[in-house]
N, C-alpha and C positions, 0 to 999 in steps of 0.2 A: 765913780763912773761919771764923766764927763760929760753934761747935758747939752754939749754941741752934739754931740755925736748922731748921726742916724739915728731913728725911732728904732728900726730895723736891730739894727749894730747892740744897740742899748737893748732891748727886750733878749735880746741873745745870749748876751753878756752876765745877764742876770741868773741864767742855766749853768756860769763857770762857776759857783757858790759849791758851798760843802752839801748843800741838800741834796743835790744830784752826783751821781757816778762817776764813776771814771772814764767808763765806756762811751760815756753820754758829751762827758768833757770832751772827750779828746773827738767826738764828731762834731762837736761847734766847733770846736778851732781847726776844723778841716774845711768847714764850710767857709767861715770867715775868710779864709786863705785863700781857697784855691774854686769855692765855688757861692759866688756872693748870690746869683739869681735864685741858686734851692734854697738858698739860706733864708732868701724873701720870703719863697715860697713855704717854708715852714713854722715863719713868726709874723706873717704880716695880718692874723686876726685868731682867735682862739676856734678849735674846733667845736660845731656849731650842732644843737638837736635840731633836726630834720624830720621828714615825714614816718623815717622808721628809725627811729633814736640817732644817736649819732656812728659816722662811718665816716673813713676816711683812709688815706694811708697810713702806713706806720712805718715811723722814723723819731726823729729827735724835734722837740719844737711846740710851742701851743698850738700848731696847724698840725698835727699829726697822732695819731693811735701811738700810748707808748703808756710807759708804768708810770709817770710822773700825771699824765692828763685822766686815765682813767683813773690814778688815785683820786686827786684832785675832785671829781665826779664824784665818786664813792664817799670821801669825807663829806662833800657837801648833801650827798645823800644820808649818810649816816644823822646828820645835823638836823636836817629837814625832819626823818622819820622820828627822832626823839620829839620834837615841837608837836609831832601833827597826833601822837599816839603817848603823850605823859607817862611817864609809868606806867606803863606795860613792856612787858617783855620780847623785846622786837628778835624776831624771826626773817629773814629772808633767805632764796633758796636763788643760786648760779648753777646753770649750763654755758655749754661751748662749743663751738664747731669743729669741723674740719681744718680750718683755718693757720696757717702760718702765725706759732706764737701765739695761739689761745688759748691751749692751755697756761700757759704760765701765767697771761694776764689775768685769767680766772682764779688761779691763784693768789694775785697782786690784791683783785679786787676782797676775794674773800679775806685776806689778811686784815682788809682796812676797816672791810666790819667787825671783823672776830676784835681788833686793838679799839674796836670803838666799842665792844661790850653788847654785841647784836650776834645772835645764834647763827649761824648759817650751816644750809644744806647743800653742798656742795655735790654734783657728779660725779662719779667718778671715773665715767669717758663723757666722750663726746656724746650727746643726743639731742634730737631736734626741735627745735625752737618751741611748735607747738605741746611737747610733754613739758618744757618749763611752764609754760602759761596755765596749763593743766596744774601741776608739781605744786605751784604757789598756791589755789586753792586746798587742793588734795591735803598740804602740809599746814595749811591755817597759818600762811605765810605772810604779814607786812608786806612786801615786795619781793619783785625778780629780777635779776641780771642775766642776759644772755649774751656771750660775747660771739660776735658772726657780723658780717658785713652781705650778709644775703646772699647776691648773685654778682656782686663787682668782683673785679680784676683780682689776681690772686695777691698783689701790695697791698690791698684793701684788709682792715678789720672794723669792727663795731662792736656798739657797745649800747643795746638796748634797756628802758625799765619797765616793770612791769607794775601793778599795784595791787591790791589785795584780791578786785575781781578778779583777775586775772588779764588784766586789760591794758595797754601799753598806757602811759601818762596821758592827759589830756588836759587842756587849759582848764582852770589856772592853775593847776597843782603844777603843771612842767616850766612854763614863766619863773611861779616864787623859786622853784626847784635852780634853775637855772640862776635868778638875782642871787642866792644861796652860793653856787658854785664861784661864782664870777667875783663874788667880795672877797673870796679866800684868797689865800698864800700857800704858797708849794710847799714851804716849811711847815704848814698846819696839819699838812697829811700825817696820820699813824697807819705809819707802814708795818708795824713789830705786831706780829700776829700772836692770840691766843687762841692754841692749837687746840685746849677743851674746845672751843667753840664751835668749834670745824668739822662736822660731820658728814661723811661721803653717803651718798643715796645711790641706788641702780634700780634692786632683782624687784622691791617691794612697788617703787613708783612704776617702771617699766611697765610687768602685770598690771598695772589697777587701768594705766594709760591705754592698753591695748586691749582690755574688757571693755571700756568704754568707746574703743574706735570701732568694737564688732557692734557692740549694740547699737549706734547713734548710724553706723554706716553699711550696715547689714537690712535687709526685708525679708519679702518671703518669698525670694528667688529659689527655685527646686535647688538640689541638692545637686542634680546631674549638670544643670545648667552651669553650674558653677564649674564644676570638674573639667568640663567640655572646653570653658572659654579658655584658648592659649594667650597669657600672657606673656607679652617682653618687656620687662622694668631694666632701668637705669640710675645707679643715685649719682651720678657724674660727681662721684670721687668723694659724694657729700654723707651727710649724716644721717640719711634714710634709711642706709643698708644698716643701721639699730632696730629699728623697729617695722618697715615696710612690709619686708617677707615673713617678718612672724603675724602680721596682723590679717595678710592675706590668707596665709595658712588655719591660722585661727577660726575666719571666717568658710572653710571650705576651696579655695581656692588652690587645688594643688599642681596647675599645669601654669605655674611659673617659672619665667625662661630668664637671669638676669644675663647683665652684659659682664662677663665677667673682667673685662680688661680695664672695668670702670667700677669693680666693687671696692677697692681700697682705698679708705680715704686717703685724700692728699690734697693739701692747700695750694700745690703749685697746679693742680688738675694738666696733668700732661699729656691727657687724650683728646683735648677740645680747647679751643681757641678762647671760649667763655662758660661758663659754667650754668647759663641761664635757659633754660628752656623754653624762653621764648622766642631765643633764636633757634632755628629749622636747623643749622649746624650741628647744635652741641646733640640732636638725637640721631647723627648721623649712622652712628657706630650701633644704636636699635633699632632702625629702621632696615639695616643690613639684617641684622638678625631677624626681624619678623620677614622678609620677604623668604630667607634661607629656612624657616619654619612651617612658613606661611600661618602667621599668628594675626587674632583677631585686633588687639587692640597693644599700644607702644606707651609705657609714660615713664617720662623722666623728672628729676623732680632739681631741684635747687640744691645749691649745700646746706642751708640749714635745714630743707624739710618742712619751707611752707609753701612754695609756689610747684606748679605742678604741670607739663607740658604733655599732652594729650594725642597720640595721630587713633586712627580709627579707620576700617577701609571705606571707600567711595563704593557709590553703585556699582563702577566698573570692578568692584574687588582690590581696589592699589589703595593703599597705605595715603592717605593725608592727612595732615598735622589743622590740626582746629588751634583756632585763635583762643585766647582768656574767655572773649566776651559769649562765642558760641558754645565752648562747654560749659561756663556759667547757665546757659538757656537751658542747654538740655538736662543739665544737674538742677535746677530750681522746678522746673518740667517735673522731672520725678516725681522732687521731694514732693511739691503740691499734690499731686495725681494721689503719691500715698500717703496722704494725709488727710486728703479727699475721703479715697477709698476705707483708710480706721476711723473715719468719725471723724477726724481731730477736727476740724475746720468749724470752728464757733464763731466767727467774725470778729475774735480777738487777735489774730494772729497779721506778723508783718515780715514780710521780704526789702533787705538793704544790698544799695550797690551805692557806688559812688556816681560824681557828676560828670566822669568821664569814660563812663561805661557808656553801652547800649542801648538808644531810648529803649529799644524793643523790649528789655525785662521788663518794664511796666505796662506794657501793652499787656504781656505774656502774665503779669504776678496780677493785674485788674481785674482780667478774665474770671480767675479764679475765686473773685470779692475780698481778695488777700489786702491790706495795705502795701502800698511799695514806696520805700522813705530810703531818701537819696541824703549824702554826704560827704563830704571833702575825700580828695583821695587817701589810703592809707585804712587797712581796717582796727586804727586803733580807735575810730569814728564810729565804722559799725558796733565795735564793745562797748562805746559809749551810752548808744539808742539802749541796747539791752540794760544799760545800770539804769538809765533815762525811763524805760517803760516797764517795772514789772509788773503792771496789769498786760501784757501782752507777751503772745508766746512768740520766740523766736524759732522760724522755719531754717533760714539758713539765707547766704548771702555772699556777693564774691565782686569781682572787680575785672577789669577788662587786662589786668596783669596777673592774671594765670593763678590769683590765689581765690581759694574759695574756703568759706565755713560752716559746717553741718552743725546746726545744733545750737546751744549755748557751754555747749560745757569745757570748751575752749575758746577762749577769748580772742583767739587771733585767726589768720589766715592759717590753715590747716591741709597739708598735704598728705598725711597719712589717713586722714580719715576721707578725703575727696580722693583720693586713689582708690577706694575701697569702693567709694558710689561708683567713680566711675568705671567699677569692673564689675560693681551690682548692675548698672543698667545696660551693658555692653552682654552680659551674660542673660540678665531676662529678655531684652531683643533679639539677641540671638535665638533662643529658645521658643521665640513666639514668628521665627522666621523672620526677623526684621534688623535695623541695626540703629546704630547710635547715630549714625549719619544721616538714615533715612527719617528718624525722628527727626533732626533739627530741620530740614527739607521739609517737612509737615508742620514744622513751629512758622517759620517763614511764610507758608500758605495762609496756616492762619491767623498770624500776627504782625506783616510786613516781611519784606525782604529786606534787610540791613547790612550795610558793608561795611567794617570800620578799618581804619588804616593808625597806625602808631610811627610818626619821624622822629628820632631824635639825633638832635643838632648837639655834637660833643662841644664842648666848650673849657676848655680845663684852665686851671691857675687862674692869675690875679687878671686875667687881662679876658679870660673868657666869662669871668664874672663882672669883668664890668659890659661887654658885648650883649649877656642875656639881658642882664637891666635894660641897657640900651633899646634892647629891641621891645621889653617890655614897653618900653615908656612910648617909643614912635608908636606901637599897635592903640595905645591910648590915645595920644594927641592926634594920631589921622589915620581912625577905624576903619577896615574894608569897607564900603558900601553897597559892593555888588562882590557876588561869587558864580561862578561859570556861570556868568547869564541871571545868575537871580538876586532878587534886591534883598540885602539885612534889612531882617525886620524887629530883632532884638540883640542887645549885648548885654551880658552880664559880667560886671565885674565884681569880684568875691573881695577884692581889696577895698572896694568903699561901700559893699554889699547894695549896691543900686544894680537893676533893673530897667534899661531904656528902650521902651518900645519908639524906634524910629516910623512907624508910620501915624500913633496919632498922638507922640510926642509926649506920655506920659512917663512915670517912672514909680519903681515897686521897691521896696525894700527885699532882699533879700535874708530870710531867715536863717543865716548858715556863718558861723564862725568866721570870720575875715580871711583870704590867703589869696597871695599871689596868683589867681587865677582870672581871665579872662574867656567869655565862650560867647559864638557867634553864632546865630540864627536865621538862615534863610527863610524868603516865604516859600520854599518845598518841602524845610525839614531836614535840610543839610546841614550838619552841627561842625563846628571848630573851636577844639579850644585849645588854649595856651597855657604852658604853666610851665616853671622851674623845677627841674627835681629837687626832692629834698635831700638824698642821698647819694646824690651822682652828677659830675660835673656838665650836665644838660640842661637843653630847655626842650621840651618835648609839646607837640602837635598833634591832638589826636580830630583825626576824620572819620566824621558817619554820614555817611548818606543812602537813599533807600528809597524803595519802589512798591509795589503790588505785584505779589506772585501768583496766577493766576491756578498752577499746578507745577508740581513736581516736572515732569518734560520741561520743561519752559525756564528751570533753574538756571542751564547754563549761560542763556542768550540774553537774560534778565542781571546776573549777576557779571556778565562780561560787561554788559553798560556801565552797571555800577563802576567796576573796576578801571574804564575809559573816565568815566567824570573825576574819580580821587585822582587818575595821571594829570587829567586838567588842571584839577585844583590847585594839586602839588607845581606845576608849573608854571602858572597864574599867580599865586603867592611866592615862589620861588624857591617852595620847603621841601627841593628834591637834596 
């Protein structure tokens, strides 16, 4: 191979070897022919761990989801757990989504364990993210594999780990993890699986998964109460319709209504434009069905089954869709109230969100004399605090992106068990005359009015990754000063973990893992910050800003201002 050549050309070149297929061959030498720009696109840097393992497309190339880069992964995993665990008998347990091609890659991967001499517990359908993270405990597992790509495009796959707590990697295990991956060679991978090794799980882990989402997500809501609440669920195509409806049943809940032209999984999801529940879209098709029913509360969940989208009726009785951050309130709300009300509350206990959520959880978890401890986006941070503290009980904790988690006894963001709260407090409101609505309306009263807004700026390939940099670095060298009228009076930047108070010119260390994050600080309490996705080709903008709500009446006219100033904001910075 001729070391004139393209960087490009040459790492391409290197996939026409006998290690790789046929299939695989003959789409390099298509690309090299007749399409040199994908071809960039697929080898101009090795697919990357991000905030939720790694994702990306799948196709051919070290920029892409395929049998050659998850092996790759997998051996360098395999390599790592022998080092870190000597002689012991290594155990790890794989699930898989809905997803285009994940089964088979869950196959590829379990192969590359079994030929490395490591047991695995393999699925034997699809099931959701959160029973792996469970599953890896439950089985006294080394690690977990879940292949899923979340809520990206339906070209998208991923390829998460998890570790013995049940808790996604965390520095420095996923760094060495990675230096590991990156020394190797394609040829180093053992693809030839030993099938003793290879043992399929369902009916055993299932049951013990769904005992533990009644008790953790269950109180002591009446019996009728429950009966009474009509729900309408959606697993948009995803892998909820495993466990969802049995866990709801389980708990008493038997006037559930699903969507049915969205209960079949399907990795192309042909009934919605995006699979994510954070867009007001994709619960289009439930929000038909609760007006046609006239049902109390709507949630749709993601494809893998850990983010969870929420609508709920307004005073007026109409159906609206609650953000992340405001069902987090009224689900942390709860939990504290009944934790209050059993005793539990000994001034050991702590509530986590990240630094791009709500101030208002900590107004709302202080109240309570609860700890409230903040951390990088992504809750493989929050599973961190929990290995980090066990002299302290974990309440639960969630994130201003629609996932939330009860408990400790799943280590990740959890949507089968927050589906379950949130039809436990939707059915005791009801029952006490009240609703889920008009509680967050009474949190606002008495804990600020908060508005948060979520932009993301798409930015894809090679050319939108150098744009976000770009714009990283200007918001550095020439920081806002003023926002709608009011002066920065702090910025935090998480990339050199400094703290600069601009009005008396000091500066703080910040105690919080390094990342690409920037956050601005008015003197009103207007927050912005900036950050890169780790899984998705954005850079996303989140806005809070907020008032004093004097009473419930006063909601709309209060909350319309809000909504005027983020259109300013968004205008004035130009992050429309």
């Amino acid at each position: 191979m001729s070391t004139n050549k393209p960087e490009i050309l040459q790492k391409a070149e290197a996939w026409l070897t006998d290690t790789f297929d046929a299939d695989t061959k003959k789409e390099i030498n298509r690309l090299i022919k007749d399409d040199p720009k994908e071809l960039e696109e697929c080898f101009y840097k090795n697919a990357e761990f991000g905030t939720g393992g790694m994702r990306g497309v799948m196709g051919v190339g070290t920029n892409r989801i395929n049998r050659y880069t998850l092996g790759k992964n997998t051996q360098g995993l395999s390599n790592y757990l022998k080092t870190s665990f000597p002689g012991e008998d290594l155990k790890v347990a794989i699930a898989y989504d809905c997803r285009n091609n994940s089964q088979e890659l869950a196959k590829v991967v379990a192969d590359v364990f079994s030929a490395n001499g490591i047991k695995v517990f393999l699925f034997s359908e699809l099931r959701p993210t959160p029973e792996l993270s469970f599953a890896v405990k439950k089985l006294n597992c080394h690690c977990g594999i879940v292949l899923t790509a979340s809520h990206n495009p339906p070209e998208y796959n991923g390829y998460k780990v998890y570790w013995q707590d049940g808790g996604q990697l965390v520095p420095p295990q996923d760094k060495d993890l990675i230096t590991i991956i990156n020394e190797l060679e394609y040829d180093a991978v053992k693809f030839d699986a030993n099938e003793d090794l290879i043992e399929k799980i369902d009916i055993e882990v299932d049951k013990a998964f769904a005992e533990a989402s009644v008790k953790n997500g269950s109180f002591d809501t009446p019996a009728s109460a429950r009966e009474d609440l009509k729900i309408v669920f959606t697993s948009l195509h995803g892998t909820s319709i495993t466990m969802i409806p049995e866990v709801l049943e389980k708990a008493g809940f038997s006037n559930v209504h699903i969507v049915e032209e969205q209960r079949e999984p399907d990795g192309n999801f042909p009934t919605v434009k995006s699979p994510n529940p954070e867009e007001p879209e994709a619960l289009k098709m439930a929000l038909e069905k609760a007006a046609e029913i006239d049902g109390d509360i709507v949630i749709g969940t993601d494809p893998d089954c850990d983010r969870l989208g929420v609508a709920v009726k307004d005073l007026n009785g109409e159906m609206i869709l609650l953000n992340g951050n405001q069902t987090m309130l009224v689900m942390t709300w709860f939990l504290l109230e009944e934790w209050k009300k059993q005793g539990r509350l000994k001034g050991k206990e702590f509530v986590a969100s990240t630094i791009v959520s709500t101030p208002m959880l900590k107004n709302l978890t202080e109240a309570y004399n609860v700890k409230y401890m903040e951390v990088l986006t992504g809750f493989k941070w929050i599973a961190k605090l929990i290995k980090d503290h066990p002299e302290m009980d974990f309440i639960g904790g969630g994130e201003e992106s629609f996932g939330y988690m009860v408990g400790e006894f799943v280590r990740d963001k959890d949507a089968v068990t927050a589906t379950l709260l949130a039809c436990e407090i939707s059915a005791k409101m009801k029952a006490e005359g009240k609703s889920f609505y008009e509680k967050l309306l009474e949190l606002y009263v008495e804990h600020g009015l908060y508005r948060e807004e979520l932009i993301s700026l798409v930015k894809k390939g090679i050319q939108g990754e150098k744009e976000i940099k770009q714009m990283l670095i200007d918001l550095r060298e020439n920081p806002w000063q003023e926002i709608d009228g009011e002066k920065v009076v702090l910025i935090e930047d998480y990339n050199t973990s400094i703290a600069k108070n601009l009005q008396d010119r000091t500066e703080n260390k910040i105690d919080i893992p390094k990342s690409n994050v920037l956050i601005y600080y008015t003197e009103n309490g207007t927050k912005i910050a900036a950050r890169p996705s780790g899984t998705e080709p954005k850079i996303k903008f989140y806005i809070s800003v907020n008032s004093q709500l004097d009473s419930i009446s006063n909601f709309n006219e209060e909350d319309q201002k809000l909504s005027d100033k983020i259109a300013r904001i968004k205008e004035e910075l130009k992050l429309g």
